[in-house]
C-alpha positions as CSV (number, residue, x, y, z in Angstrom):
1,X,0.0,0.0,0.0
2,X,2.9,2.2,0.6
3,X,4.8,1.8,-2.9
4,X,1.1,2.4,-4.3
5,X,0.9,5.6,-2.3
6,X,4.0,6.7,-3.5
7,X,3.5,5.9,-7.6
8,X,0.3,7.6,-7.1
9,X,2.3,10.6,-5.4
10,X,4.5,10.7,-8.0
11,X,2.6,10.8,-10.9
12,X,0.2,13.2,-9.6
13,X,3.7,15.2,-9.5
14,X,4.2,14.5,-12.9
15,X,1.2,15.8,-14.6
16,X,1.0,18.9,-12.1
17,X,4.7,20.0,-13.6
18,X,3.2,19.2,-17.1
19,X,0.4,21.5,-16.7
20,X,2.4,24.1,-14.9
21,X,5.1,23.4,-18.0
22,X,2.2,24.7,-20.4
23,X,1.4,28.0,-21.2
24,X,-2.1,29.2,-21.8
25,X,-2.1,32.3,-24.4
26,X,-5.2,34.2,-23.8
27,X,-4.2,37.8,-24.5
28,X,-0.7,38.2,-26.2
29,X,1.2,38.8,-29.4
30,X,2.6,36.3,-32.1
31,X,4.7,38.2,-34.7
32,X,5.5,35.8,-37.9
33,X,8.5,36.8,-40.2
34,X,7.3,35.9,-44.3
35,X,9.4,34.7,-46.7
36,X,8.6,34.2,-50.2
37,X,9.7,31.9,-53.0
38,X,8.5,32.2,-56.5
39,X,8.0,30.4,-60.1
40,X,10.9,31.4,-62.3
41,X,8.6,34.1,-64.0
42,X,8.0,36.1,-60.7
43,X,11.3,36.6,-59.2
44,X,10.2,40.2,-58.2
45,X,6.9,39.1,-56.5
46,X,9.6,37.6,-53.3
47,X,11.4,41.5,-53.2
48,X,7.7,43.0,-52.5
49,X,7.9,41.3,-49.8
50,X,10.7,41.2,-48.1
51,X,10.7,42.6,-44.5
52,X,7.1,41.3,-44.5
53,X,5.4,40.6,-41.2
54,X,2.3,38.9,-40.0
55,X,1.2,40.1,-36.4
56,X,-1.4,37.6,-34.6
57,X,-3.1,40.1,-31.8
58,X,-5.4,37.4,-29.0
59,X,-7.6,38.9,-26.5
60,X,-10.2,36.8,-25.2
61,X,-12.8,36.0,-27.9
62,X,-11.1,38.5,-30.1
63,X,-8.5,38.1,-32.3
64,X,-6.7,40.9,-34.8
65,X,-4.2,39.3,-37.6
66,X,-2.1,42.4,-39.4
67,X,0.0,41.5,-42.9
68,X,2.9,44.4,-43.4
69,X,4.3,44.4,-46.6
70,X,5.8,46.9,-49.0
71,X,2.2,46.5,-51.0
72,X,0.3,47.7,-48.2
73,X,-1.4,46.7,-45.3
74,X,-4.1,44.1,-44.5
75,X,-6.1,43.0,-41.1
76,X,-8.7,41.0,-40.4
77,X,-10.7,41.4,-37.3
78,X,-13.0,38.7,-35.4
79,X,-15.1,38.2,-32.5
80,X,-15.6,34.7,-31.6
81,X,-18.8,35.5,-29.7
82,X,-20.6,37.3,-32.2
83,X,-18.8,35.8,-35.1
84,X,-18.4,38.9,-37.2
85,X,-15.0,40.2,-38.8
86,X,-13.9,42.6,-40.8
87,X,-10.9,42.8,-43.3
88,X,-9.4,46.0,-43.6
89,X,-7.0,46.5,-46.9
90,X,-4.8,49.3,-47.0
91,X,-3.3,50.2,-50.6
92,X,-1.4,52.6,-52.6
93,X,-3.7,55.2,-50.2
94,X,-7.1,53.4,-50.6
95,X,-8.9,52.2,-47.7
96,X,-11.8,49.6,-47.8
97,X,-13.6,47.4,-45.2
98,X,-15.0,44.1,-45.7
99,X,-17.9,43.5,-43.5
100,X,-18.8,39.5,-42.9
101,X,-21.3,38.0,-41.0
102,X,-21.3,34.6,-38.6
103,X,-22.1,33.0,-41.9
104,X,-19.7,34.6,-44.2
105,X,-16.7,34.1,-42.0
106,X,-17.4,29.9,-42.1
107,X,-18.2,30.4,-46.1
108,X,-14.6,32.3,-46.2
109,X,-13.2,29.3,-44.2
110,X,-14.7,26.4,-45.6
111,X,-11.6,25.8,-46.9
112,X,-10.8,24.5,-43.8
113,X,-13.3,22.3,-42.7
114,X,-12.3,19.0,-41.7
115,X,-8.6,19.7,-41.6
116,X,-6.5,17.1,-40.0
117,X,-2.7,16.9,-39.0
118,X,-0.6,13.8,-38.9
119,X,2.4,13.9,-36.3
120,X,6.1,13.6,-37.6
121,X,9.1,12.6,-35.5
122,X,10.9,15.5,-37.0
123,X,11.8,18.8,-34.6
124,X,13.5,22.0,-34.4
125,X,13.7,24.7,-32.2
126,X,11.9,28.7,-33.6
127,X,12.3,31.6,-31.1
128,X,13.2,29.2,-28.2
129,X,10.0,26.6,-28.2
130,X,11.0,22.9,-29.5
131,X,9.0,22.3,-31.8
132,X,7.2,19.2,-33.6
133,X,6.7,19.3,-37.6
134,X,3.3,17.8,-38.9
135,X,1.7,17.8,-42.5
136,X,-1.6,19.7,-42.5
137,X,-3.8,18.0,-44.9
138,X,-7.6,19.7,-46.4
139,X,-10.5,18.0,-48.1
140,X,-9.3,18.4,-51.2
141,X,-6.2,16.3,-51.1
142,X,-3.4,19.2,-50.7
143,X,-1.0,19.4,-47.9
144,X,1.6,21.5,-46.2
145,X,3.7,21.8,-43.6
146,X,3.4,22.8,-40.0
147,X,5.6,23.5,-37.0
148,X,3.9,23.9,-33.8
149,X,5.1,23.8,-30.4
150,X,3.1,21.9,-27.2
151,X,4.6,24.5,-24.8
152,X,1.8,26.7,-25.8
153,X,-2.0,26.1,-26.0
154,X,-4.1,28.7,-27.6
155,X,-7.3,29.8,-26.0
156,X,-9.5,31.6,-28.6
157,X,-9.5,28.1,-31.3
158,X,-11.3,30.4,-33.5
159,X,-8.8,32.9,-34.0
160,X,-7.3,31.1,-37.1
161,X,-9.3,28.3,-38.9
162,X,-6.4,26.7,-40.2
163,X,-4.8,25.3,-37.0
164,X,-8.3,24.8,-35.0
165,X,-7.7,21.0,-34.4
166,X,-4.1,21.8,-33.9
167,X,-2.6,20.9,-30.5
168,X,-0.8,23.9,-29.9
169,X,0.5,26.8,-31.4
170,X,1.5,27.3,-34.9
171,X,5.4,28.5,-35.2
172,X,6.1,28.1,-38.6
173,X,3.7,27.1,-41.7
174,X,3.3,27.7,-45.6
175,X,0.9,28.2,-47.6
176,X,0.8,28.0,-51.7
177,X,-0.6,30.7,-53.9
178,X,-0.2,28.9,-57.7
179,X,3.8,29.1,-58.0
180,X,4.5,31.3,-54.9
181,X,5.1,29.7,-51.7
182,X,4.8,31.7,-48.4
183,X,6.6,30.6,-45.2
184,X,5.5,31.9,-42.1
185,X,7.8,32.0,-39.1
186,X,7.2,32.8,-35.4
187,X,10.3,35.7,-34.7
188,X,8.4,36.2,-30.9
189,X,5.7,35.3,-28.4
190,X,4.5,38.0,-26.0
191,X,2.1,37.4,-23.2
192,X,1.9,40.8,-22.9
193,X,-1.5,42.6,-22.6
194,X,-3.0,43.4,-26.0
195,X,-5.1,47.5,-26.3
196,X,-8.5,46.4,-26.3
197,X,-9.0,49.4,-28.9
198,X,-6.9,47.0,-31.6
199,X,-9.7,45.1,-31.9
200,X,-12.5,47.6,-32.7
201,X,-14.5,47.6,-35.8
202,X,-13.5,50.9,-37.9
203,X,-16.4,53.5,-38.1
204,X,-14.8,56.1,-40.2
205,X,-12.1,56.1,-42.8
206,X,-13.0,53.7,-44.6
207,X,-14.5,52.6,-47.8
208,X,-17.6,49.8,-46.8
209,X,-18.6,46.6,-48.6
210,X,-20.0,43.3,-47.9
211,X,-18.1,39.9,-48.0
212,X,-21.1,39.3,-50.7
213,X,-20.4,41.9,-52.8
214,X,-16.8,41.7,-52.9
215,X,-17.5,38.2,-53.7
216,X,-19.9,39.1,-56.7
217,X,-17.0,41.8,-57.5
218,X,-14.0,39.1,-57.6
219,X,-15.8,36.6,-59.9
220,X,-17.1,39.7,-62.3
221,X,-21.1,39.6,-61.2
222,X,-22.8,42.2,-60.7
């Protein structure tokens, strides 16, 4: 009974260090360094962005992704609550917002649905997490890569479609345009607080359509 009390003892020990070993990122800051390689015929699509950042902003059910480049500027804000977003593009001087609803922002991501990842045995360390490399695979059939680290779990699962299903956070990933290839990269992780004013829906300053009609707009319907 003794030895029993004590194997009990210790791996209640265990799994307390585990969880204490495991950070929960409610509110914080991911910043992702792009990098960019190209078909043969667009070797000047990887120098518009270079110095390119994606910026992950988490605050509760809110979430705020910004993509810097030397194009321009792009966010997307959500609420998981509500489920409403808005994408906000920012281009040589033009502003426009993207309204979506609960419904549009699951159209937008159907993409996504069902994803699944299948573990590797492969590692590697990005801005100080180990991390473990698994191959992201959609409905359709096409796959691609994914580093994510078990250190850290994230709490809003909405705040990026992609890795819902993932069991922790995304460090490094890519993701295929036709011949371009863009690799994203974790360069920090802050646990710092996050303004809640980052993640408020623009009212001014902006030029307003709906996810609809920038649909009908992108596939020349009027």
């Amino acid at each position: 009974m003794k030895h029993r009390l004590i194997a009990i003892s210790l791996l209640l020990l265990c799994c307390g260090n585990a969880a204490v070993a495991q950070k929960v990122l409610a509110e914080g800051t991911v910043v992702y360094d792009i990098a960019v390689r190209t078909g043969a015929a667009e070797p000047q699509m990887a120098d518009l962005f270079d110095g390119a950042t994606t910026t992950v902003y988490l605050k509760g059910n809110q979430s705020r992704t910004d993509m810097v480049s030397s194009l321009g500027k792009e966010s997307t804000i959500h609420d998981a609550k509500t489920g409403n977003a808005v994408i906000l593009k920012e281009y040589s001087g033009q502003k426009l917002m993207i309204t979506l609803t609960k419904e549009n922002w699951t159209e937008k991501n159907k993409k996504y649905e069902d994803i699944s990842f299948t573990a590797t045995t492969e590692t590697k360390t990005i801005a100080g997490y180990v991390c473990k490399k698994s191959i992201a695979r959609l409905k359709d059939g096409s796959t691609f890569n994914v580093y994510y680290t078990t250190d850290i779990s994230v709490a809003n699962k909405d705040y990026d479609n992609t890795f819902k299903n993932l069991p922790g956070l995304a460090m490094e990933y890519e993701m295929e345009f036709g011949k371009m290839k863009i690799t994203y990269t974790a360069a920090k992780v802050n646990f710092e607080p996050v303004q809640a004013s980052r993640f408020d829906f623009p009212k001014t300053g902006y030029r307003v359509m709906s996810y609809d009609d920038n649909q009908k707009l992108k596939s020349g319907r009027r």
